[in-house]
C-alpha positions as CSV (number, residue, x, y, z in Angstrom):
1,X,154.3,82.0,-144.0
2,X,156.2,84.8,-145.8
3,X,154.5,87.9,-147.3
4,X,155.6,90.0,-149.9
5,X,154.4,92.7,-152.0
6,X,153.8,92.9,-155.4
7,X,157.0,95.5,-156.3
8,X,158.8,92.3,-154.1
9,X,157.8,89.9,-156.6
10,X,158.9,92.0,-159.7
11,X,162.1,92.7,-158.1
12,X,163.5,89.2,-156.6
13,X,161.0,86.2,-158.1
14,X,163.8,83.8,-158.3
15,X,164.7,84.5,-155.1
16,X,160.9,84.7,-154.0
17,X,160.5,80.9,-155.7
18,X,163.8,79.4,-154.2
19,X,162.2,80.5,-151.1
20,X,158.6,78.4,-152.3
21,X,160.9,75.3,-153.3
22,X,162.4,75.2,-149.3
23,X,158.4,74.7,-148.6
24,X,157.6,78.2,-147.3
25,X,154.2,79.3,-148.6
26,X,154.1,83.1,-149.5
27,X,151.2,85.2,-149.4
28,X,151.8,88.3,-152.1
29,X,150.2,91.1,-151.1
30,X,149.4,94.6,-152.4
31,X,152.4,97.3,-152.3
32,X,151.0,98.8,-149.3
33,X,151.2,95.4,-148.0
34,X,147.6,95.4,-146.7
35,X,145.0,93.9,-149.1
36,X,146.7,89.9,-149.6
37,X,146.1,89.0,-153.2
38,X,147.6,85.4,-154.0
39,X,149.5,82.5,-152.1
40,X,152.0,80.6,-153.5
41,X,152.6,77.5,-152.4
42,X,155.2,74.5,-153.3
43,X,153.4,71.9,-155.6
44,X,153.5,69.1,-152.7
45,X,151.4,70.8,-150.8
46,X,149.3,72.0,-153.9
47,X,149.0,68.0,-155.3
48,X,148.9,66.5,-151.8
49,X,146.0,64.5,-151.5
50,X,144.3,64.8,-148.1
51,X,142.4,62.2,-146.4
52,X,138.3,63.6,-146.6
53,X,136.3,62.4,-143.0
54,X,133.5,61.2,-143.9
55,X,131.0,63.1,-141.1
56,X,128.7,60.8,-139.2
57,X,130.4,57.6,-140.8
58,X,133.6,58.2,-139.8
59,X,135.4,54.7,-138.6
60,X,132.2,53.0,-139.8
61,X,132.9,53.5,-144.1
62,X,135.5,53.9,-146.1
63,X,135.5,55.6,-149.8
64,X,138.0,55.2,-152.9
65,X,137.9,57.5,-156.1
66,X,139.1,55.3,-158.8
67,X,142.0,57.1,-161.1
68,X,139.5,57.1,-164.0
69,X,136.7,59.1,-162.3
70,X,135.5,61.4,-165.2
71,X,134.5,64.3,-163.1
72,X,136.8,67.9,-162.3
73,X,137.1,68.9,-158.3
74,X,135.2,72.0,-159.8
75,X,132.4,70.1,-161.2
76,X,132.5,67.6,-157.7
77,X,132.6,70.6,-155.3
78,X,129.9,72.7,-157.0
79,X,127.2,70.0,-157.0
């Protein structure tokens, strides 16, 4: 994982976001390079949908969330 400071950004983004398409996530950081602000990540891994265990039920249920499910992951996670 690459970091980069802010003035970075500014100065090379396309470079920065050629870097993001190759797959590298990049943490942006402030110019001091000390407090880490953002990540940026390629989409894949943003979109990717990963495989929930299911705690004490795991290998004894399964789950499927149909494509129509009318709830946000906001909404879902703050329940």
């Amino acid at each position: 994982m690459k970091h980069v400071t802010m003035h970075e950004i500014n100065s090379n983004f396309l470079n920065i976001l050629k870097i993001v398409q190759n797959g590298e996530d990049i943490v942006i950081t402030g110019d001091q390079g000390q407090e880490k602000l953002a990540v940026i990540l390629p989409y894949k891994k943003y979109s990717s949908k990963n495989k929930r265990v299911l705690g004490q039920l795991k290998g004894k249920a399964t789950y499927k969330i149909k494509e129509d499910f009318k709830i946000t992951d906001e909404e879902l996670l703050s329940l």
